[in-house]
N, C-alpha and C positions, 0 to 999 in steps of 0.2 A: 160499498163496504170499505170503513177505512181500519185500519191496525197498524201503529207503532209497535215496533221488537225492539230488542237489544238482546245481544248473546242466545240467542233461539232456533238455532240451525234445525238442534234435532226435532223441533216443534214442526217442522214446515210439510213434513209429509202426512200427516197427520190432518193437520190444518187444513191442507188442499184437499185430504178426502172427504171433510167434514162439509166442505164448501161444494161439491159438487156433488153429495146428495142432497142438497138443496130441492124442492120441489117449485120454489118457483122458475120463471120463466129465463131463462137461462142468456138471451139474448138483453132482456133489459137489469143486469147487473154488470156493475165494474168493481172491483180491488184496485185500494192504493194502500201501499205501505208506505211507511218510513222507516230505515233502519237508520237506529244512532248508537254508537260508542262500544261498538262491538270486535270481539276480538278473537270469534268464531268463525267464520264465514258466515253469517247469516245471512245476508242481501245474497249473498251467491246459491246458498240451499233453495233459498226461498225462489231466486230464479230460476232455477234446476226444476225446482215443482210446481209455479204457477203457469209453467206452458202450458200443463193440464185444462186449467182453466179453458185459455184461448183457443184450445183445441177442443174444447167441449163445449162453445158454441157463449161462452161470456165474451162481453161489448168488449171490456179494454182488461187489462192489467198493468199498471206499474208499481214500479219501484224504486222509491227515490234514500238517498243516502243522504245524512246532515250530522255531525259530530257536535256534540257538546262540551267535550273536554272534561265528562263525569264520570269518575268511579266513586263507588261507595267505599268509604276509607278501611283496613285490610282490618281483619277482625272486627270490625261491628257488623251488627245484621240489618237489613234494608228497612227493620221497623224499631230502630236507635230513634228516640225522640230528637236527639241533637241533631241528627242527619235530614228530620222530615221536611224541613221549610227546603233548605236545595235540594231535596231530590224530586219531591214535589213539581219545584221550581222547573224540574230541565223537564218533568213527563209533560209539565203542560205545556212546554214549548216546544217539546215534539209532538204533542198533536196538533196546535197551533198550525205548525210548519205541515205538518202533514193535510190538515185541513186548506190551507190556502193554497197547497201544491194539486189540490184533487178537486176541490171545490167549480166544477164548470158549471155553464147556465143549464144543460139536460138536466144535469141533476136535480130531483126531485125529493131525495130521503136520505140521509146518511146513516147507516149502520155501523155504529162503533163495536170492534169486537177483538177483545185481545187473544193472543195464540194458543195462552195455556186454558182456555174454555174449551173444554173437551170432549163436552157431548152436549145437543140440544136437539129439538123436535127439527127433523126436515123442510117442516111449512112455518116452522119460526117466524120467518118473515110475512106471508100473511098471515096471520095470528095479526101481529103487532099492526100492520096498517091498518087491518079490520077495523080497529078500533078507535080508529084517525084521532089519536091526541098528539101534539107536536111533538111531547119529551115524554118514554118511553122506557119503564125499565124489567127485563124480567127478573127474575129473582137466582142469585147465583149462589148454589151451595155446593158443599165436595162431596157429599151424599144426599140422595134424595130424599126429600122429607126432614134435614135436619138441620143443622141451623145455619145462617145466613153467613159466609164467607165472606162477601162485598160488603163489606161494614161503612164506604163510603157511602152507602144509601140509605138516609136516617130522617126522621122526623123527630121534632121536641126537643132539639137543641142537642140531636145525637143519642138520645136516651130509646127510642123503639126504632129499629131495624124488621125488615119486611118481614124475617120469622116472626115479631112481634104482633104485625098487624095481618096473619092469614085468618083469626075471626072476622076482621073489619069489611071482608067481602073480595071480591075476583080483582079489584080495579082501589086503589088507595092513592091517595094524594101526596106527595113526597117534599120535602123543604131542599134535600142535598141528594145528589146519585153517585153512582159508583160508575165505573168507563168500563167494566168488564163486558157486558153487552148492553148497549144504550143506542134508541131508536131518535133521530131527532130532524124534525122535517126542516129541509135544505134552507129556505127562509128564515127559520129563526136565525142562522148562523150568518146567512147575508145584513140580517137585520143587524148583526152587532155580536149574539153569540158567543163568546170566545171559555175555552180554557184557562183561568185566570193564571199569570205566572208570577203575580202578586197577592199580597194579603188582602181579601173584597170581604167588602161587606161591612166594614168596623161599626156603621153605623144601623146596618141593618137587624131587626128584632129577633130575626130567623137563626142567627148565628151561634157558635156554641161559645160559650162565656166560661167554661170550665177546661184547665192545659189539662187534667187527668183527661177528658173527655176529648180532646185533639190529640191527643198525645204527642205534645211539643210544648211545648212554652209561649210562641207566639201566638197572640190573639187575631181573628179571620181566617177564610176559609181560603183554599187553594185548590188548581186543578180543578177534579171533576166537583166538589162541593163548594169549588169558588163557582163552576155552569150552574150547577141548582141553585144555588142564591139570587146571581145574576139573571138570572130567568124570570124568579119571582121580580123583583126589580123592573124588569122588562113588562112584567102582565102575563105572565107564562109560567102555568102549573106544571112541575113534571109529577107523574104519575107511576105508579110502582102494582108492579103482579106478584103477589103473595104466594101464587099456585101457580102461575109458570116458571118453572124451576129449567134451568142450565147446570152444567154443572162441569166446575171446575177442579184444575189435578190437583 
């Protein structure tokens, strides 16, 4: 399981409880974080409460620390259109950095899962392998049953998001994902994989061609809907769960 933070301190107890009702097997999981540009203690909370973990019987935990030199400028908010191209920019490069710091040969699946995901079934994670697709998404809302929070998860050029598609059936075909919680088998990410920390795709058909519908100006996808593009690109569907709902604060 990997997760980037930034300023998350009070998230970390929380977080470790959620992770060790877990129901799977408790010995074949590990945590990696990354903490960047925080000015909370975060890396230290988060120390404070992943010995939980290694005392309840998980393979490894760490945590590693990487600064970007980003705050979001005072008075805008984190979803300022002028802001989204770098701030974009630094998340994918903290997961980037957090991915190649965690990425060993054991590993066999990476579970991307960010902190403020606040509740999910205990066998979450068998659910999602059961169903052995490489790229993996379930459906993040802030209430159950209603509409889709992780808006980076889209088909048709951005236009149907997974609330869209819960007639289309249990298992839907996705173009872009969102990193709230995303399952993706350890292979694809050796093969090449990445978080894009550039604009991808310009030429690709899958892309969105409308800045109301990016909400920025610039044209191509970044981050986690620069992976879902890149994926397609590669020969790699990701897949999306309309009814497995998570849900976020």
């Amino acid at each position: 399981m990997l997760t980037p933070a930034k300023n998350a301190a009070h998230e970390a107890p929380g977080f470790v409880d959620r992770l060790l009702a877990l129901t799977y097997p408790r010995e074949r999981l590990s945590l990696g974080m990354l903490v960047s540009d925080s000015d909370d203690g975060t890396a230290d909370a988060f120390r404070r409460e992943t010995h939980r973990l290694v005392d309840g019987g998980w393979h490894a935990v760490d945590i590693w620390q990487r600064d970007f030199g980003y705050r979001i400028p005072e008075g805008l908010p984190r979803w300022a259109p002028e802001i989204q191209l770098e701030r974009r920019r630094i998340l994918a490069l903290s997961r980037n950095h957090l991915l190649f710091n965690a990425l060993t040969p054991a590993i066999d699946w990476v579970l991307w899962v960010d902190v403020d995901v606040v509740e999910y079934q205990p066998d979450i994670i068998e659910l999602l392998l059961a169903l052995g697709r490489d790229i993996l998404q379930p459906h993040c809302v802030t209430e159950w049953g209603g509409p889709t929070f992780d808006l980076n998860a889209w088909r048709d050029h951005g236009r149907l998001h997974l609330d869209d598609l819960r007639d289309e059936g249990f298992l839907v075909p996705l173009d872009a994902v969102g990193g709230t919680m995303l399952l993706v088998r350890a292979d694809c990410h050796r093969d090449g994989l990445i978080w894009p920390a550039f604009r991808y795709g310009l030429a690709n058909p899958r892309v969105r061609t409308d800045p109301a519908q990016i909400g920025r100006p610039e044209l191509g996808e970044i981050e986690t809907e620069g992976l879902g593009v890149m994926a397609h690109d590669m020969g790699i569907t990701p897949w999306g769960l309309p009814h497995v709902e998570i849900r976020h604060r």
